[in-house]
N, C-alpha and C positions, 0 to 999 in steps of 0.2 A: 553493575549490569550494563551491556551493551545499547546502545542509541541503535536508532534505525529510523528508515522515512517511507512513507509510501508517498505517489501523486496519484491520482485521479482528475484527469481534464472529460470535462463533461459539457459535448456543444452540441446544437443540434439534434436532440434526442438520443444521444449517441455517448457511448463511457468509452476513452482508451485505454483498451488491455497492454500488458504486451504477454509474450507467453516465453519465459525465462528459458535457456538453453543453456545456464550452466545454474553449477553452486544447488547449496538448500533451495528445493523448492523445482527445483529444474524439468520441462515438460508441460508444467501449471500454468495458467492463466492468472497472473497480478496485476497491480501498479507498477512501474518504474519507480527505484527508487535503491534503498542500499544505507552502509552504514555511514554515522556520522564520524566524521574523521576530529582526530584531536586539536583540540581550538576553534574549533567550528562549532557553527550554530545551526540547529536544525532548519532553519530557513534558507542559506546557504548551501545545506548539504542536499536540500530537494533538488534544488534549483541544478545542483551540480553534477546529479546522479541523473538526474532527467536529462540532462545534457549531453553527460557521457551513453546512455544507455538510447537516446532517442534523434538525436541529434537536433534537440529543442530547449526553447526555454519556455516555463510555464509562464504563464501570466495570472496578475491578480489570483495571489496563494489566498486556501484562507486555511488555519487551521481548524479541523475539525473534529481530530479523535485522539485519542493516547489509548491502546492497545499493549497489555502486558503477556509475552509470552514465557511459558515454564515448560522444560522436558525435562523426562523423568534424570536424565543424567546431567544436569544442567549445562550441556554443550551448547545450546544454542536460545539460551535464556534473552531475552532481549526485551527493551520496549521500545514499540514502533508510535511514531508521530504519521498522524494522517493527515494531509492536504489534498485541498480540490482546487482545481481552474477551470476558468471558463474560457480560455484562450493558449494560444502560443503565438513565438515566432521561431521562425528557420521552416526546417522542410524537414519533416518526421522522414528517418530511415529503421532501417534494420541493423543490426551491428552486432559483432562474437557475443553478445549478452541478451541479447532482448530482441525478437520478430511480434513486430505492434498491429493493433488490431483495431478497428473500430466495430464495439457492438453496439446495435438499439437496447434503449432501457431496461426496456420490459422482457429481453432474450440474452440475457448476462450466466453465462455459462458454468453455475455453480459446481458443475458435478467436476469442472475439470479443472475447478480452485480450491484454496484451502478448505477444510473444513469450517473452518471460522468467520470467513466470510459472508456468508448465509445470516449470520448472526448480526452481524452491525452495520453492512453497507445499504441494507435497504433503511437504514438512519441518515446515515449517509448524503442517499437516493432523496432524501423529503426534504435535505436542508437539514439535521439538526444535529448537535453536538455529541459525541457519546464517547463514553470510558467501558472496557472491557478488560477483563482477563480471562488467561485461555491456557489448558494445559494440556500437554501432546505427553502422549507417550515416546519412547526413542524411535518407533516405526512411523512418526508424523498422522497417527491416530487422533485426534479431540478424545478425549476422555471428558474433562467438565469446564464448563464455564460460568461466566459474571458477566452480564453489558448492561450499562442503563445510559439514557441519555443524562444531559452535563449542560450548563452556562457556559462553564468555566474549563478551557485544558490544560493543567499546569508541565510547566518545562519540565 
């Protein structure tokens, strides 16, 4: 199964979106973030996908979630690594992949995010660890899920 990463930098009462302009997902409101490349370690691959997509580096990762996604034709089967920051450096742009957003907390734009979403980032949101699985149909529907919070996120 495919790796993947999300980031979430979170300052100020304020979550960074970006809102994807290509690929799976494209039009939506996410994390920055993408697959992990071969030899690489999902800690590296945050850090590298947030870089190329934002023109940033997170600060202070922490991991917080392992997310399993399943479509019906298993195209796009993946499990995603979730990290948060409370910082960066460089100078956030836009770029062919991602136009970045800052929302307030409490006005986080679900209707124009995954479906899934809804489900585990307000854990997320409190600080605490969580495991999910989630299963799309080929039209990027949610049909069913699993979240609970975790101690523990394994690689």
């Amino acid at each position: 199964m495919k790796k993947a990463t999300l980031c979430y930098i979170i300052k100020n009462g304020k979550i960074l979106l970006i809102k994807k302009k290509r690929g799976l997902g494209a039009g939506k409101y996410n994390g920055p973030g993408g697959k992990v490349e071969d030899g690489e370690d999902v800690f590296d691959s945050i850090t590298r996908e947030v870089e190329e997509e934002l023109g940033i580096i997170p600060l202070n990762l922490e991991l917080v979630g392992k997310l399993v996604f399943y479509w019906d034709d298993g195209e796009h089967d993946q499990t995603v690594f979730v990290f948060v920051s409370d910082n960066f450096e460089g100078k956030l742009i836009s770029t062919d992949e991602a136009e970045p957003e800052w929302f307030p907390i409490d006005n986080i734009p679900f209707d124009k995010m995954w479906d899934d979403d809804k489900f585990w980032m307000p854990l997320m949101l409190k600080g605490r660890k969580f495991s999910g699985v989630f299963y799309f149909s080929n039209d990027n529907k949610l049909k069913r899920h699993a979240v609970e919070e975790t101690n523990v996120i394994e690689l």
